[in-house]
MARSEVO-690677 format. One line per field, with one value per atom (N, C-alpha, C): residue number from 0; residue in one letter; chain; atom name; x, y, z. Coordinates in nm, 2 decimals, always signed. Atoms other than C-alpha are relative to their C-alpha. Last residue first. Layout:
<sites>
nr: NUM	...
rest: a	...
kette: A	...
atom: CA	...
u: X	...
v: Y	...
w: Z	...
</sites>
This chain:
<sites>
nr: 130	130	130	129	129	129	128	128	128	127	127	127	126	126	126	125	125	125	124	124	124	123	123	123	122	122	122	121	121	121	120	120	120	119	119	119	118	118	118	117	117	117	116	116	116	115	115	115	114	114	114	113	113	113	112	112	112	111	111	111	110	110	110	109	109	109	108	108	108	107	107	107	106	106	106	105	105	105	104	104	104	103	103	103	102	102	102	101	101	101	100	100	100	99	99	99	98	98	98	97	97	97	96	96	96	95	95	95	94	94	94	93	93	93	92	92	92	91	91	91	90	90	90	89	89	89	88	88	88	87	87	87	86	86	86	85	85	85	84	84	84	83	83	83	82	82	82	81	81	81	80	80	80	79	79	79	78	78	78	77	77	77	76	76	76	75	75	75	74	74	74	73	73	73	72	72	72	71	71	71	70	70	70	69	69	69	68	68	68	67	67	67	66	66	66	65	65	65	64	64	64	63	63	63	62	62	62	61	61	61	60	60	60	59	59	59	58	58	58	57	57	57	56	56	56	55	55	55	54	54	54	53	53	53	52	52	52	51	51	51	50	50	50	49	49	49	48	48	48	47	47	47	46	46	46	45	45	45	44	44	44	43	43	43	42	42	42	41	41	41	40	40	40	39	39	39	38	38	38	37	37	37	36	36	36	35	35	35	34	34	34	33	33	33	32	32	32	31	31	31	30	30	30	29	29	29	28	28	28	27	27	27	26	26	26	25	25	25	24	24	24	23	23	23	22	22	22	21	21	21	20	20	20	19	19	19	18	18	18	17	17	17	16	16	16	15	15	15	14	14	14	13	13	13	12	12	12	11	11	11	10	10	10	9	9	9	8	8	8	7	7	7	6	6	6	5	5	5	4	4	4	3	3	3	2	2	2	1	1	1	0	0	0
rest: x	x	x	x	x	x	x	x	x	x	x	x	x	x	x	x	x	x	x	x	x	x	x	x	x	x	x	x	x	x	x	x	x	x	x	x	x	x	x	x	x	x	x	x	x	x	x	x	x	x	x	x	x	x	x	x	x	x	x	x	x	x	x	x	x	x	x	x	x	x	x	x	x	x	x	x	x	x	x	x	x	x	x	x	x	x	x	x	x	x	x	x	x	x	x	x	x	x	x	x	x	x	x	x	x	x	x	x	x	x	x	x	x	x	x	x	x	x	x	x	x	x	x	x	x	x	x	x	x	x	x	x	x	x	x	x	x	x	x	x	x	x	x	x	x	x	x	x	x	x	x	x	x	x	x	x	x	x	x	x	x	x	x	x	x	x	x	x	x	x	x	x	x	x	x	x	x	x	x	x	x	x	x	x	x	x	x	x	x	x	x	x	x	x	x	x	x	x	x	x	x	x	x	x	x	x	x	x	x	x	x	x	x	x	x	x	x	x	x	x	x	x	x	x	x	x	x	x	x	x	x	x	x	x	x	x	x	x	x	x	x	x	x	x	x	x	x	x	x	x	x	x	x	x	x	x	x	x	x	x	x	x	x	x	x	x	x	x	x	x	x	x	x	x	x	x	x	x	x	x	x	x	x	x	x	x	x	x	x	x	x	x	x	x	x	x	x	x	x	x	x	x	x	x	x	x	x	x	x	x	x	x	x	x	x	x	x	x	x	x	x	x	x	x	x	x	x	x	x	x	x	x	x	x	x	x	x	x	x	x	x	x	x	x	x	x	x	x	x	x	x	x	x	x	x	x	x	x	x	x	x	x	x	x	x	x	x	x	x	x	x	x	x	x	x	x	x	x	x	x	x	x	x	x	x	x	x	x	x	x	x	x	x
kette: A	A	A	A	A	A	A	A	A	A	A	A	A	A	A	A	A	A	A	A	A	A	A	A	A	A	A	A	A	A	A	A	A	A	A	A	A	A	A	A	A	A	A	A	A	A	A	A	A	A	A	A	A	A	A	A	A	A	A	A	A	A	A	A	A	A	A	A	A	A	A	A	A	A	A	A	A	A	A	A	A	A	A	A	A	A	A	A	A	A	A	A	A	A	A	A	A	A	A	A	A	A	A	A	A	A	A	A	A	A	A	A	A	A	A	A	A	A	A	A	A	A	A	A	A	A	A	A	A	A	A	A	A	A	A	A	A	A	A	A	A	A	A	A	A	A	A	A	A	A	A	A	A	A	A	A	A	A	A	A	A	A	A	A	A	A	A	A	A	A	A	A	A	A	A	A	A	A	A	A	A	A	A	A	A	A	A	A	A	A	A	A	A	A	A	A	A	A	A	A	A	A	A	A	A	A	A	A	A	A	A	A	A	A	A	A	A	A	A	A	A	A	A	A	A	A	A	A	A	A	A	A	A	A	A	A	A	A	A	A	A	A	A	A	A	A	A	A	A	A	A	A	A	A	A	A	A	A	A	A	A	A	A	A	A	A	A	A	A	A	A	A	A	A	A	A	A	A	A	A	A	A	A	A	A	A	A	A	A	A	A	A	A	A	A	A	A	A	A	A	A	A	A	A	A	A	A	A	A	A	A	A	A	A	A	A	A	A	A	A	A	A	A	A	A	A	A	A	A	A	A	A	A	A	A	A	A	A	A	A	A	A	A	A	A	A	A	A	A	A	A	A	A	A	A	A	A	A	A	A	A	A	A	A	A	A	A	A	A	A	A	A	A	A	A	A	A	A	A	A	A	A	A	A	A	A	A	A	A	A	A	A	A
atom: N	CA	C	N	CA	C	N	CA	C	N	CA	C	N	CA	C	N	CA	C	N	CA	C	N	CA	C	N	CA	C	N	CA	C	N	CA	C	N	CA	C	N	CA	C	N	CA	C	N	CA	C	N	CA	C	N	CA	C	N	CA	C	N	CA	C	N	CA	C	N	CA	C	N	CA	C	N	CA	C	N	CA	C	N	CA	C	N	CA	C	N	CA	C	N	CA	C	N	CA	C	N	CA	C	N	CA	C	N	CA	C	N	CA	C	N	CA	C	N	CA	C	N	CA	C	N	CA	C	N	CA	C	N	CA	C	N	CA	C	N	CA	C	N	CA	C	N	CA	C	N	CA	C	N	CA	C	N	CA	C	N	CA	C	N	CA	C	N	CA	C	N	CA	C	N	CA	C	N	CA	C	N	CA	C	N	CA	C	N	CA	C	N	CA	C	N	CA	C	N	CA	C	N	CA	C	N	CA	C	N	CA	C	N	CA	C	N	CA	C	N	CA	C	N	CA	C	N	CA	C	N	CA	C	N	CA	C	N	CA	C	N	CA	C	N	CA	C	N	CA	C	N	CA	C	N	CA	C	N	CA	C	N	CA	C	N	CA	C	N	CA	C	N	CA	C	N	CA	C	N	CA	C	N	CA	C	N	CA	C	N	CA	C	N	CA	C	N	CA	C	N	CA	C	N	CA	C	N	CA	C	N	CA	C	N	CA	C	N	CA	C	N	CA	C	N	CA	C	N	CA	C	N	CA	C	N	CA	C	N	CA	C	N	CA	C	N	CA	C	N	CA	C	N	CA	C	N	CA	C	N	CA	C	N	CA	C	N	CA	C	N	CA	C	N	CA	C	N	CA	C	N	CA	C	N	CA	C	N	CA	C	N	CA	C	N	CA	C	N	CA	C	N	CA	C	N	CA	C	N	CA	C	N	CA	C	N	CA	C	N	CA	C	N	CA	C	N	CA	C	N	CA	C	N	CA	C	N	CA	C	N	CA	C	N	CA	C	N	CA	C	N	CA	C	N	CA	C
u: +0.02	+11.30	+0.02	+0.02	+11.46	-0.02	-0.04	+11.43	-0.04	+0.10	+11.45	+0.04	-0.03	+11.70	-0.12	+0.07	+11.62	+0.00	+0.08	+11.87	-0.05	+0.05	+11.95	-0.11	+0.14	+12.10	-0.02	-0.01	+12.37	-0.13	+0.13	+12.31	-0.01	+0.00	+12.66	-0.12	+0.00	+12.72	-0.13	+0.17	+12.86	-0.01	-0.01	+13.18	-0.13	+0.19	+13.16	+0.06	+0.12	+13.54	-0.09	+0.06	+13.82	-0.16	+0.12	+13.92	-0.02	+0.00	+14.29	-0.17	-0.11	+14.43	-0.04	-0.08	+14.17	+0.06	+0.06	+14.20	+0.00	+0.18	+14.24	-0.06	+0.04	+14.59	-0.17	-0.05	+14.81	-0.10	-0.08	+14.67	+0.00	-0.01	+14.38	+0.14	-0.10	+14.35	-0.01	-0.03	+14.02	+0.14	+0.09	+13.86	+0.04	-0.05	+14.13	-0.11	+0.04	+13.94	+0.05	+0.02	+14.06	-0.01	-0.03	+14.11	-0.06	+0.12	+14.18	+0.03	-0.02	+14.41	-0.07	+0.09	+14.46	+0.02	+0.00	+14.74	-0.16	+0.07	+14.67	-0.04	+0.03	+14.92	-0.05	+0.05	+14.99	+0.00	+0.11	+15.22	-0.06	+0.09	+15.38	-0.07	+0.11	+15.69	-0.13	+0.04	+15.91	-0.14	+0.04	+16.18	-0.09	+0.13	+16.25	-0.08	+0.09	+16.58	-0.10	-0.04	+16.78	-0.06	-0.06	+16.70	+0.03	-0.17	+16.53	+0.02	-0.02	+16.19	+0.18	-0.15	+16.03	+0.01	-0.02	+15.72	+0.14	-0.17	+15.62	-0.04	-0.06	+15.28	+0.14	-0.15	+15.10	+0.05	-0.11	+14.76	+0.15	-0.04	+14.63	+0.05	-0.09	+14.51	+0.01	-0.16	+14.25	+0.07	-0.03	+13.98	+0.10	-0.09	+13.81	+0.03	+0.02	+13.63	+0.11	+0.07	+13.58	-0.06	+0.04	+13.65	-0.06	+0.15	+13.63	+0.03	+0.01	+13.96	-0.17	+0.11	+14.03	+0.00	+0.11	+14.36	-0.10	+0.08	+14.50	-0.04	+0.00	+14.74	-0.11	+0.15	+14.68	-0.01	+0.09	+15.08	-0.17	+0.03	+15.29	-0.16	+0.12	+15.48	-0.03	+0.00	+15.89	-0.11	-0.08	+15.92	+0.00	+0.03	+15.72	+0.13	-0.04	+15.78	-0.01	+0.00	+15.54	+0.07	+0.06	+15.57	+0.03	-0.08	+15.55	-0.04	-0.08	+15.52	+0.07	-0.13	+15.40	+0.10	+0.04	+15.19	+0.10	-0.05	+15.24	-0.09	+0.07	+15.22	+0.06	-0.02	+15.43	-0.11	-0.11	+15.46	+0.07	-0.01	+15.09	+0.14	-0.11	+15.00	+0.07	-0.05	+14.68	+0.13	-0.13	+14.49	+0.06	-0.10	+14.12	+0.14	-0.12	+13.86	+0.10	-0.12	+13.51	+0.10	-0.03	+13.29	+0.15	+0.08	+13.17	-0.02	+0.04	+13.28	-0.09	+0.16	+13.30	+0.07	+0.08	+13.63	-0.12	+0.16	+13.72	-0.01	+0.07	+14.12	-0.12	+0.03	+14.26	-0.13	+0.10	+14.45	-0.06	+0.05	+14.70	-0.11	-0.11	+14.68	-0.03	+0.00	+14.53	+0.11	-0.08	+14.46	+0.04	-0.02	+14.27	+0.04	-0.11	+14.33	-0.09	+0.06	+14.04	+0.03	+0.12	+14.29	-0.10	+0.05	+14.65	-0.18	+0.13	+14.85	-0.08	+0.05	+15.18	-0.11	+0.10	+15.20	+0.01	+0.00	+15.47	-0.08	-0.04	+15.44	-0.04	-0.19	+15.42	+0.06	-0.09	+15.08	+0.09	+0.11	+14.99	+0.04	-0.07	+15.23	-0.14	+0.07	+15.08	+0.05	-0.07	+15.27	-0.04	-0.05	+15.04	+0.09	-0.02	+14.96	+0.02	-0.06	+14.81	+0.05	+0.06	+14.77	+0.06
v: +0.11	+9.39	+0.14	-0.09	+9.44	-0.01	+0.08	+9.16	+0.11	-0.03	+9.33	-0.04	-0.03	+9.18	-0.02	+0.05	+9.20	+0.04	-0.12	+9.31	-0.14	+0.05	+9.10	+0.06	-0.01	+9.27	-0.07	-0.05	+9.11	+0.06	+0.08	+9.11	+0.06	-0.09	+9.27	-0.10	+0.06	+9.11	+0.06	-0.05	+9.33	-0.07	+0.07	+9.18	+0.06	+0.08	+9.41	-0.06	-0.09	+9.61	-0.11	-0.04	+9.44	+0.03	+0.09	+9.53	-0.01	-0.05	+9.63	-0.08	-0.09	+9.68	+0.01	+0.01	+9.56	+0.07	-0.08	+9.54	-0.04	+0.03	+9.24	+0.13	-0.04	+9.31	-0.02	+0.10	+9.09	+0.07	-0.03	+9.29	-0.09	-0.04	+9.18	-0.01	+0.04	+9.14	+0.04	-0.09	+9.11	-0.03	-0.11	+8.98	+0.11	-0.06	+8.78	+0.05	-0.14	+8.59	+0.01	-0.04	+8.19	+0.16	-0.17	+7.99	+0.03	-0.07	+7.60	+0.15	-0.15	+7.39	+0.02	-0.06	+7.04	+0.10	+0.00	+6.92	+0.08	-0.14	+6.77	+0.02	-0.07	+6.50	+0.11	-0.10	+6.27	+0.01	-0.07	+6.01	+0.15	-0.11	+5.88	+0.00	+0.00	+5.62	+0.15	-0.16	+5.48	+0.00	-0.02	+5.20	+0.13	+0.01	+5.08	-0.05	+0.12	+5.03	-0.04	+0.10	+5.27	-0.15	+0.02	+5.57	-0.10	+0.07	+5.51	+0.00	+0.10	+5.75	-0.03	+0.06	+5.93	-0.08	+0.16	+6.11	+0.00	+0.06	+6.32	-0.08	+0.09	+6.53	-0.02	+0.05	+6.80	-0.13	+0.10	+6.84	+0.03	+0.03	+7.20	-0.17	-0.12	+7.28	-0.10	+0.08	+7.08	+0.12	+0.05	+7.27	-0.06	+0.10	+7.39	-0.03	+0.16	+7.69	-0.08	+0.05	+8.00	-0.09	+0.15	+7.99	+0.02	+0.00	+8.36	-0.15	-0.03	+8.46	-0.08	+0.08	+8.59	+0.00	-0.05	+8.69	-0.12	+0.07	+8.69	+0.01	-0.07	+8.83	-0.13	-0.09	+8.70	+0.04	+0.09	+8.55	+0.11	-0.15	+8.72	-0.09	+0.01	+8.39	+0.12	+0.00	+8.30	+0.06	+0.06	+8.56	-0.16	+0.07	+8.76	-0.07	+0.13	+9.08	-0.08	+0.13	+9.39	-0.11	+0.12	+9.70	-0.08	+0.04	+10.07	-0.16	-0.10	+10.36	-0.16	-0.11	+10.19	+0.01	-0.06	+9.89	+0.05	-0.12	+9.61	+0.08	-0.08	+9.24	+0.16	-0.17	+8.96	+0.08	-0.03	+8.61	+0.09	-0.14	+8.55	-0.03	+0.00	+8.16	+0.14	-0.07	+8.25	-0.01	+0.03	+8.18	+0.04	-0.11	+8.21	-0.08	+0.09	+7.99	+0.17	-0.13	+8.15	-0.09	-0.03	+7.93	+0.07	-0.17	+8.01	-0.04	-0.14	+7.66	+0.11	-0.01	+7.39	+0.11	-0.12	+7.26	+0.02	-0.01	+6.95	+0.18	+0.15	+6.98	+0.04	-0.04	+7.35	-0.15	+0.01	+7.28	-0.03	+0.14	+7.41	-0.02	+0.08	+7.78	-0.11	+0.17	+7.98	-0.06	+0.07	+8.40	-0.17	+0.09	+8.66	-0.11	+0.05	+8.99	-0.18	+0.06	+9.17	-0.05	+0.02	+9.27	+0.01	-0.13	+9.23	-0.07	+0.00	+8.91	+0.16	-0.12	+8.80	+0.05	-0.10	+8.44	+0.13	-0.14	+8.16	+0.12	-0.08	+7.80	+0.14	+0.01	+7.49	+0.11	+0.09	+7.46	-0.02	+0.10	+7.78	-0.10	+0.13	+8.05	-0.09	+0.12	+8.42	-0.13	+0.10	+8.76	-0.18	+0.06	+9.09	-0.15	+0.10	+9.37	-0.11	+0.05	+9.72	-0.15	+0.13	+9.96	-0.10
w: +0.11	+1.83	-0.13	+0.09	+2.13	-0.13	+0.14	+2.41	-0.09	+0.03	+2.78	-0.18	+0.11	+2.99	-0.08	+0.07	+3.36	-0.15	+0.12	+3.57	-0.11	+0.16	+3.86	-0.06	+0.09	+4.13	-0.12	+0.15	+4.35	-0.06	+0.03	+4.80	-0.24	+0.12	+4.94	-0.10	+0.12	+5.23	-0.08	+0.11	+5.46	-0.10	+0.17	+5.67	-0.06	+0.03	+5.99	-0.12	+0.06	+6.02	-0.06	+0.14	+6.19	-0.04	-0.02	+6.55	-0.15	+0.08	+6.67	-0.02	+0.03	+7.01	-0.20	+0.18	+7.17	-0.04	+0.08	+7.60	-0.16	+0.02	+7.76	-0.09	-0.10	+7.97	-0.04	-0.11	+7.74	+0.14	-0.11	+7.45	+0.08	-0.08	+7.17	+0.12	-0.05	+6.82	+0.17	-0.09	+6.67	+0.05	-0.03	+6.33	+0.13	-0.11	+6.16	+0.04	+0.07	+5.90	+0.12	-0.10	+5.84	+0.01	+0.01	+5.58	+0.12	-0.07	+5.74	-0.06	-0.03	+5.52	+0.04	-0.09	+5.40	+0.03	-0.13	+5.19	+0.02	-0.02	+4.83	+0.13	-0.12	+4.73	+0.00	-0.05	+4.46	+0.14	-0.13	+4.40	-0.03	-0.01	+4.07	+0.07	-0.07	+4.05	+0.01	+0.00	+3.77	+0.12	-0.19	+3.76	-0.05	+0.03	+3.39	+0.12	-0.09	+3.52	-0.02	+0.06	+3.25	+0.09	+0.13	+3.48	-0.09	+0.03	+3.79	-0.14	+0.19	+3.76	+0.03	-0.02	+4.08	-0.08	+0.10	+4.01	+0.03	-0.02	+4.32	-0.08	+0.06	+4.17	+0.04	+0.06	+4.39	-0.03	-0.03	+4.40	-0.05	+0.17	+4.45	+0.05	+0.11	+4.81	-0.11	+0.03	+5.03	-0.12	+0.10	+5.23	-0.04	+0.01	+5.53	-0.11	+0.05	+5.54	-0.02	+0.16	+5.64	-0.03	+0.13	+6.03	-0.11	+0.01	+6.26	-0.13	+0.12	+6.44	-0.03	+0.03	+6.79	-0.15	+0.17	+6.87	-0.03	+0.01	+7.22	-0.16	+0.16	+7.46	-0.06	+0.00	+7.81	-0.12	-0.07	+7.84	+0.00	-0.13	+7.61	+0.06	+0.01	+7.45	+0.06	+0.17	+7.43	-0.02	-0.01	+7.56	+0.09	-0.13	+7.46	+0.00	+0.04	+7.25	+0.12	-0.10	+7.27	-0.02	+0.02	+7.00	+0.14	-0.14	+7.02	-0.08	-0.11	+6.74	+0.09	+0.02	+6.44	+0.05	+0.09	+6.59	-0.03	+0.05	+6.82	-0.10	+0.07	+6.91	+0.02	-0.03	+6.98	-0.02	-0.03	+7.02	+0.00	+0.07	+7.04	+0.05	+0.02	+7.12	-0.04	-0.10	+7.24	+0.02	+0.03	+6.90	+0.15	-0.07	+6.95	+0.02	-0.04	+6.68	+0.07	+0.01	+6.61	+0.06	-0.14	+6.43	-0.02	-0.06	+6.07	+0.13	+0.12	+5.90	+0.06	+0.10	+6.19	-0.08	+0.05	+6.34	-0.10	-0.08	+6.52	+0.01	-0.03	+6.39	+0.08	-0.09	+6.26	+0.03	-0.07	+5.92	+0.13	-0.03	+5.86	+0.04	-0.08	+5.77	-0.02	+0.00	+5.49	+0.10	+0.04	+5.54	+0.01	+0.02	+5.53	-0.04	+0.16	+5.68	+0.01	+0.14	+5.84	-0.06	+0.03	+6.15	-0.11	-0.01	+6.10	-0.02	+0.02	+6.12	+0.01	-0.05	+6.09	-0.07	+0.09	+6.09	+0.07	-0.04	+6.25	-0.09	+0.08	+6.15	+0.13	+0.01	+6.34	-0.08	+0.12	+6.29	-0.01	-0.03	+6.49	-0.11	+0.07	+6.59	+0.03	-0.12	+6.63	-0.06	+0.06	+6.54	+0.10	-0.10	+6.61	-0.09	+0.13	+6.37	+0.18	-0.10	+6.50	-0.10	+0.01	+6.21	+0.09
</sites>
């Protein structure tokens, strides 16, 4: 299973193809466009791997946009003791999910591809009244 290691946001991800996963958020983006990462700082599989240095220049991973959203809020309350001091902020960061779909090499080839999404259409059974 190929994997590659790509920096975005200030953070560092390892990634495999079909995975998905929440980064910062990804500015003047739509929901179900494709976004390409070209920051790679490695890639590989099993047997052999690639390290850049710092970056592998041509490498590449393409990914496919979810959706945009905010995470959980988080509560800072700050309380001075015996002052009848007290403060409560929220905060709920932003994020982009995002669907790996292809990884590709410094030369252009793919090194890993993920598999069709199929959507899966529910049945509705019809409930029959028994008397």
């Amino acid at each position: 299973m190929s994997y590659a290691v790509i920096k975005t946001g200030g953070k560092q991800y390892k990634v495999k193809a079909g995975e998905i996963l929440k980064i910062e958020k990804l500015q003047d983006s739509k929901p179900s466009s494709k976004v390409e990462f070209n920051e790679i700082l490695a890639y590989g599989d099993d047997k052999t791997i690639e390290i850049g240095a710092p970056t592998i220049s041509g490498a590449k991973v393409e990914a496919e946009l979810i959706e945009n959203s905010k995470n959980r809020t988080v509560l800072i309350f700050k309380k001075r003791r015996r002052h009848n001091s007290r403060r409560k902020n929220g905060h709920r960061q932003e994020f982009s999910k995002i669907r790996i779909n292809k990884i590709y090499s410094k030369d252009g080839s793919v090194l890993s591809e993920a598999e069709k999404a199929v959507k899966v259409a529910k049945k509705t059974e019809s409930k029959e009244a028994s008397k």
